[in-house]
Phi, psi and omega in degrees: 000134187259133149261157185227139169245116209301303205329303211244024174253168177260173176041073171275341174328298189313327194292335181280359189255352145258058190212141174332299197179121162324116142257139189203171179228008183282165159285300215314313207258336171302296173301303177303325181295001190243316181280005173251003193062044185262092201315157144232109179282116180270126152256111219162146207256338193225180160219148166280349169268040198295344164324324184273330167312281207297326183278332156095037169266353188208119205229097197297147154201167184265137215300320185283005155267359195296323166314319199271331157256023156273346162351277217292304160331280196251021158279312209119353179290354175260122174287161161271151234241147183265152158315134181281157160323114181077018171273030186263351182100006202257019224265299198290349156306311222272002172269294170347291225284336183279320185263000158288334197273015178266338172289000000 
């Protein structure tokens, strides 16, 4: 397992797109792993980011479960999670294609 240090990496973007599954305690990193359809472990009792919870790309837990729920992660007993509606990338088409249609 490589550590990362969010802080002080470049392209951090990049990084949930070669990696298994996140461990994190950010809001931050919690939403790109969900737009990237990425597991994620938050460590954190709560999220401002319940979405990623109800879609099942991201799942709060406490340090002493993260073995068991990286386990779970990378045996497969955790399914893998659909792309949320409108997490495509597509946000600034559909305002263009919204505000031609008020011209």
């Amino acid at each position: 397992m490589q550590e990362t240090n969010y802080h002080a990496s470049v392209g951090h973007f990049s990084t949930p797109f070669n990696c298994r599954f996140v461990i994190t305690d950010s809001g931050g990193i919690q939403e790109e792993t969900t737009y990237l359809v990425n597991p994620c472990l938050t460590i954190r009792p709560n999220t401002e980011r319940p979405i990623t919870i109800s879609q099942g790309t991201n799942q709060l837990c406490e340090v002493k479960d993260l073995e068991d729920k990286a386990e779970a992660i990378i045996s497969g007993r955790i399914p893998q999670a659909n792309k949320i509606e409108y997490w495509d990338g597509k946000t600034a088409d559909r305002i263009v294609e919204f505000l031609r249609g008020l011209v």
